[in-house]
C-alpha positions as CSV (number, residue, x, y, z in Angstrom):
1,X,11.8,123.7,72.8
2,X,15.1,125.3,74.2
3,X,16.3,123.2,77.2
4,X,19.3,123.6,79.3
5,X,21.2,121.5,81.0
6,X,23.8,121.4,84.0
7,X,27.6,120.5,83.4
8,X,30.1,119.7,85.7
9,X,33.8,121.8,85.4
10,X,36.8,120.1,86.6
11,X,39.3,122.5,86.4
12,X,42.7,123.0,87.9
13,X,45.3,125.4,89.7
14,X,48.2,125.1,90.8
15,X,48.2,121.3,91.2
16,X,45.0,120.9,92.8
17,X,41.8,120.0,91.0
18,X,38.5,121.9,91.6
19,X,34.8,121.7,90.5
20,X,32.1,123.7,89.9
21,X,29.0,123.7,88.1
22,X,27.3,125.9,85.2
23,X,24.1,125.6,82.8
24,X,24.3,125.7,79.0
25,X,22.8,124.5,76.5
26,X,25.6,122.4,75.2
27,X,28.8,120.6,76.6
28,X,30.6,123.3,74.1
29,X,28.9,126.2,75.1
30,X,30.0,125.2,78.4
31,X,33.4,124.8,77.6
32,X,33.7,128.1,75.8
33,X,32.2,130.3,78.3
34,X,34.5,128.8,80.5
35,X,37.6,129.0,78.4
36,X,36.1,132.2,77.9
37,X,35.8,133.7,80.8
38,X,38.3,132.1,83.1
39,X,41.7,133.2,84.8
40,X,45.2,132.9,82.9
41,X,46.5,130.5,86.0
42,X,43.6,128.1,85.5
43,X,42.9,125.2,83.2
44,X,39.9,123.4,82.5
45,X,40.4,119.4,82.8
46,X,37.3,117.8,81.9
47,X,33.6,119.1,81.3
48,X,30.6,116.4,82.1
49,X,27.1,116.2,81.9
50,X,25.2,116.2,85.2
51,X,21.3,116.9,84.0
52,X,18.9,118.3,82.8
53,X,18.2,122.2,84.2
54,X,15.1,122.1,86.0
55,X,14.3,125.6,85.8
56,X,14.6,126.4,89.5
57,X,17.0,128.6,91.1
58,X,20.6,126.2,91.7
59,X,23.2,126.8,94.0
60,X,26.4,127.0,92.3
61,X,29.4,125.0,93.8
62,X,31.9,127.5,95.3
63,X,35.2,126.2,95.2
64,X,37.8,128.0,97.7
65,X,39.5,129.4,94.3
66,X,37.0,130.7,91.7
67,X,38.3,129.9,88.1
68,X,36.7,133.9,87.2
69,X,38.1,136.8,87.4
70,X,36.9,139.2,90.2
71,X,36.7,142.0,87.0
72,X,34.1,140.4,85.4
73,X,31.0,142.2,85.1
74,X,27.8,140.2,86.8
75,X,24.5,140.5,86.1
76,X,22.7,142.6,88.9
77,X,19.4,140.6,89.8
78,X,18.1,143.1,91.5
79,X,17.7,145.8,89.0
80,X,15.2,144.9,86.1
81,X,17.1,145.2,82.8
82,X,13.9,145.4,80.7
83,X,12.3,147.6,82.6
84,X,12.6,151.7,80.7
């Protein structure tokens, strides 16, 4: 059974920490896609588990300075992908 889970981010920029939250499967997938996908002026400081994803919709933490760059393409949730 495929299960997700919820992991804390505790990153930092320019001498102030910050937290948000994302789901993965794994404390290194998390990681990654952070590492991944984050700003050059950002650093990520510790990654921890917070719990099981319960498979409802979650309100990410916005932090006043998002780790992601504004270029990064986002999923449009209103527009079905599968449907041809």
């Amino acid at each position: 059974m495929w299960q997700s889970y919820i992991f804390g981010m505790h990153w930092k920029h320019d001498g102030k920490l910050y937290y948000d939250e994302l789901p993965a499967e794994s404390e290194a997938e998390a990681a990654g896609y952070f590492i991944d996908h984050k700003r050059d002026d950002v650093s990520l400081v510790r990654v921890e588990l917070i719990g099981p994803n319960e498979g409802g919709v979650r309100e990410f933490a916005h932090s006043p300075d998002s780790p992601f760059s504004p270029l990064i393409a986002r999923r449009r949730l209103d527009v079905d992908d599968d449907a041809r």
